[in-house]
C-alpha positions in Angstrom: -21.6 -27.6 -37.7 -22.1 -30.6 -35.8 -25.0 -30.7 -32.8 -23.2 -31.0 -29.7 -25.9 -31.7 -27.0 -23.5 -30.8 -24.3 -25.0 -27.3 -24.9 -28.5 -28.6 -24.4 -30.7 -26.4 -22.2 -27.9 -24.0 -21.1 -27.8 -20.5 -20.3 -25.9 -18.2 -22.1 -25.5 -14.3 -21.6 -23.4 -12.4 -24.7 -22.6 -8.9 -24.9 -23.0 -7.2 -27.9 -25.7 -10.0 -29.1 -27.4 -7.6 -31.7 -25.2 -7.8 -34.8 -22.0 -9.3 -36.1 -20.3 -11.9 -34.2 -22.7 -11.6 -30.9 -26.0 -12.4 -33.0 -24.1 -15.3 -35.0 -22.8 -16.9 -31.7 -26.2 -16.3 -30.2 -27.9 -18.6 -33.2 -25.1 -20.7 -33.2 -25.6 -22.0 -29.2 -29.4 -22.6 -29.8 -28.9 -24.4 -32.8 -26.7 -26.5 -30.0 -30.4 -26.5 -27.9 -28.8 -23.1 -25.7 -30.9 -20.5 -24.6 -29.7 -17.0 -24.7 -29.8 -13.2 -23.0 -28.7 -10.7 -25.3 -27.1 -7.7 -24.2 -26.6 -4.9 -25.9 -27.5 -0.9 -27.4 -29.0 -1.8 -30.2 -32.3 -2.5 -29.2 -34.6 -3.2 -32.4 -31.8 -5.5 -33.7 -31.5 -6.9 -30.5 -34.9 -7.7 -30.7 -34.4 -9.1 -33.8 -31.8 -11.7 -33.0 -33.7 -13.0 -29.7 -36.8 -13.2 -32.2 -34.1 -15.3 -34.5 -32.9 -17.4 -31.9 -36.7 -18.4 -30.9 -37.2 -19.2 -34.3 -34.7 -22.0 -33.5 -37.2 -23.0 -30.8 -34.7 -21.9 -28.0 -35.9 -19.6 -25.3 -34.2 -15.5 -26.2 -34.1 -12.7 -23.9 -33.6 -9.2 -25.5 -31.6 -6.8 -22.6 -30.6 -3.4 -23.5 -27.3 -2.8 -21.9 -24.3 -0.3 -21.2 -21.4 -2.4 -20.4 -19.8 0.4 -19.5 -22.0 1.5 -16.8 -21.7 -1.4 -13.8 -25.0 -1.1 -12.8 -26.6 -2.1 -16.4 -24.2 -5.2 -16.7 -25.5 -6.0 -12.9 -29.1 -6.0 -13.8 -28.2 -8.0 -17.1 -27.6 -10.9 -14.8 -29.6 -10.5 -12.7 -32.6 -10.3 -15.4 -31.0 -13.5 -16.5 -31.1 -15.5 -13.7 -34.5 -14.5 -13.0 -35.8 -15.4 -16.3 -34.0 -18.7 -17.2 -33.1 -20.1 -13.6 -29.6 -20.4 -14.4 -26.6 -19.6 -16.3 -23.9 -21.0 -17.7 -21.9 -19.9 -20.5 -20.7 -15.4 -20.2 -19.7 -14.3 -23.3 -17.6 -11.2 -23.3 -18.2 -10.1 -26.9 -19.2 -6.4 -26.8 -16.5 -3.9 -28.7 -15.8 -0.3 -30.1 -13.2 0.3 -32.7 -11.4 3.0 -31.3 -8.2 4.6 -33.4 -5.8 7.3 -32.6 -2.2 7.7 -33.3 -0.3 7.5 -29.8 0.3 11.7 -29.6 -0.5 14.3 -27.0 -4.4 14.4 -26.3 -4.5 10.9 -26.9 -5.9 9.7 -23.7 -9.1 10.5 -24.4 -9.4 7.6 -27.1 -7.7 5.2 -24.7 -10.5 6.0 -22.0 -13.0 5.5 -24.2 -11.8 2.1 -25.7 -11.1 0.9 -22.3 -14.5 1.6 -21.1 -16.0 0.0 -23.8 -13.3 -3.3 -24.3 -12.2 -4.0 -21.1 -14.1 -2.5 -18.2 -17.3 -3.3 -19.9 -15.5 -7.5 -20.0 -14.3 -6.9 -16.6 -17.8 -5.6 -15.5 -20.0 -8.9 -16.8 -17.4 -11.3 -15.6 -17.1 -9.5 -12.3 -21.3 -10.0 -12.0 -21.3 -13.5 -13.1 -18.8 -14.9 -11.2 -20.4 -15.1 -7.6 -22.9 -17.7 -9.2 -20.5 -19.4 -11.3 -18.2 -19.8 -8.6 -21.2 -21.5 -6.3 -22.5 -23.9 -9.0 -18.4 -24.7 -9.7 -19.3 -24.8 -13.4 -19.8 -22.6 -16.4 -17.8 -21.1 -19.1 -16.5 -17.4 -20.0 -15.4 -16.6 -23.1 -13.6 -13.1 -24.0 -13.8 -12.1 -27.4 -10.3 -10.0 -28.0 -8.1 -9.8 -31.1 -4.7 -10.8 -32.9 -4.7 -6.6 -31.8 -4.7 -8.5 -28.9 -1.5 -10.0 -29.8 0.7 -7.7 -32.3 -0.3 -3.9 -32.7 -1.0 -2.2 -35.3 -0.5 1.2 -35.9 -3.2 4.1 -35.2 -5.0 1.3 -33.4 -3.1 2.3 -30.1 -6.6 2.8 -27.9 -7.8 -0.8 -29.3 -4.6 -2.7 -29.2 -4.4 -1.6 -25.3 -8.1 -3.0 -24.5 -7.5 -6.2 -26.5 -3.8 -6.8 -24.6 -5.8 -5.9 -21.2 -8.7 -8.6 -22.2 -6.4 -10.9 -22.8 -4.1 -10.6 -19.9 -7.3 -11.1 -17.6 -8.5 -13.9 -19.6 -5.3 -15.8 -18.7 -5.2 -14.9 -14.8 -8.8 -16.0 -14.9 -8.3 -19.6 -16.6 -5.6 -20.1 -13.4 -7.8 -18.6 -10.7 -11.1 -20.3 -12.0 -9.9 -23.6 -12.8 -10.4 -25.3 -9.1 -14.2 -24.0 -9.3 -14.3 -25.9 -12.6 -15.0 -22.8 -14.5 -13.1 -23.0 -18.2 -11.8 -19.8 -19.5 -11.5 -18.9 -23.2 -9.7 -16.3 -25.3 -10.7 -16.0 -28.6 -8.6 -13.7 -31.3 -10.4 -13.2 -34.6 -8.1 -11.3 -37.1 -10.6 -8.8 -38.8 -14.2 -9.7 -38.9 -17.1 -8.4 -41.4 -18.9 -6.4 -38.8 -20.6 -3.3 -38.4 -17.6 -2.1 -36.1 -14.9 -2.4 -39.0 -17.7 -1.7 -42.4 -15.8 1.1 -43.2 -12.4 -0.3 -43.4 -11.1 -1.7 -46.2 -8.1 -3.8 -45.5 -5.4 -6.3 -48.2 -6.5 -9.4 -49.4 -3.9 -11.0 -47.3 -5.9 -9.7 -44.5 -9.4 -10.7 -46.1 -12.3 -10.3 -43.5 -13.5 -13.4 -41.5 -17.2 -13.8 -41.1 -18.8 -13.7 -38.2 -20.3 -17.1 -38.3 -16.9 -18.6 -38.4 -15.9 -16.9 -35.8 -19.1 -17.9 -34.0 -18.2 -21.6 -34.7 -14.6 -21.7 -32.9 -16.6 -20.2 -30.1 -19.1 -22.6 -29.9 -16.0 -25.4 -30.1 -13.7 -23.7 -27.6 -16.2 -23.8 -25.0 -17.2 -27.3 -25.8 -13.4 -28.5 -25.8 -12.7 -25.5 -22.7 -9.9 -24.7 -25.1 -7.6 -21.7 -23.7 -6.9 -19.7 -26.8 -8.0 -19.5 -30.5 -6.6 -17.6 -32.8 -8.2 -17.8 -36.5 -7.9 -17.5 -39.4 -4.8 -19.5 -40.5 -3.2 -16.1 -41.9 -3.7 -14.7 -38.5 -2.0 -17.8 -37.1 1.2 -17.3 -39.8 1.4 -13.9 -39.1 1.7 -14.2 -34.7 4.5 -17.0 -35.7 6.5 -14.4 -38.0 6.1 -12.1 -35.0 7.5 -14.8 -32.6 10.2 -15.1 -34.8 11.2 -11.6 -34.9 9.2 -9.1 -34.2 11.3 -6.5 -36.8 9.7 -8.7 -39.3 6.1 -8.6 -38.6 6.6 -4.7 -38.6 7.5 -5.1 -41.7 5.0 -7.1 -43.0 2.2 -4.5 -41.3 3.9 -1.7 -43.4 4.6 -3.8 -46.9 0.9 -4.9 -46.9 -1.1 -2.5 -45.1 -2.2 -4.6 -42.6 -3.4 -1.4 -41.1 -6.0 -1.1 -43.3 -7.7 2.2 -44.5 -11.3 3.7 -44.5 -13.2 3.9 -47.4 -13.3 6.7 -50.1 
């Protein structure tokens, strides 16, 4: 990946920065010259990534955070501004893979994933913006997915944060685009992460690695593109859906799309 020195001495705060697509995104923006706050649970591989991202001789703060508690997310930028001065680019990229058939009792699951996928996006955007707005610049990406797009099924409590992420992503682009502040959604199909290691899914739906995924970040906020969708297959497969969406269900059931955990 090409050095874009646009990205040179900026600020960036991700969620979820201590594994998977997080840490690659993290290394990814201070390979651009970005220095980084990592958020997250994790804390000795939080630790581990700021430690990586020094390593790139960027500046890494490690800042164990509950997205879902408002108060954490608060202090996270807070803590950031204090240590770095600034900030610049809010990355929305903490998750939970939460399943459940849609049935009686089933609102528990949905509370949880909500928490977790879209109050814990809503919180750190809702922190961020008072500065963002003032310095009429910046960046927020919200990491959703194609779930985002086209359910699944037993994914109901996912497929409801991801639709929720990606209905505030596109009020935001509107609302933030006279304070200059570009708005990107991105929707990976299924990544190799530690939130999905259990799940085995069809060849047609073949993992994505997180470092790809971490370089369409790092070029939709360079080119403040609105949405990416990736891989190619995921791409196909909203078009089908478009198309009709009786034959998207039927692709999800002739291929398993689904997915299924591990013997």
């Amino acid at each position: 990946m090409a050095v874009n020195p646009a990205f040179r001495d900026r600020v960036a705060v991700i969620t979820g920065g201590a594994t998977g697509i997080g840490r690659a995104t993290a290394l990814a923006l201070a390979q651009n010259g970005a220095d980084i706050a990592l958020a997250g649970r994790r804390v000795a591989e939080l630790e581990a990534t700021a430690k990586a991202v020094r390593a790139l001789g960027r500046r890494a703060v490690a800042i164990p955070t509950d997205v879902t508690d408002r108060g954490q997310v608060e202090h996270l930028i807070d803590e950031t501004l204090a240590t770095f001065g600034g900030l610049d680019i809010v990355i929305a990229n903490a998750g939970q893979y939460v399943r459940s058939p849609v049935e009686p009792g089933c609102s528990e699951a949905f509370e949880q994933s909500m928490a977790v996928n879209f109050y814990g996006t809503l919180y750190l955007i809702e922190a961020a913006l008072p500065h963002l707005k003032a310095q009429r610049g910046g960046h927020i990406v919200i990491v959703s997915s194609v779930d985002g797009k086209k359910g699944l099924p037993t994914d109901g409590p996912y497929v409801a944060a991801k639709f929720a992420q990606a209905g505030l992503g596109d009020v935001l682009r509107q609302e933030l685009r006279p304070y200059g502040v570009g708005v990107s959604v991105i929707f990976p199909g299924r990544v190799d992460t530690p939130l999905i290691e259990t799940l085995e899914v069809p060849k047609i739906s073949a993992k994505t690695s997180p470092e790809t995924v971490a370089g369409a970040i790092v070029k939709a906020i360079g080119r403040r593109t609105p949405e990416v969708v990736l891989p190619a297959s995921s791409r196909l497969f909203l078009w089908a859906d478009r198309l009709s969406p009786h034959l998207s269900d039927w692709i999800i059931r002739f291929f398993r799309l689904e997915g299924w955990e591990k013997a």
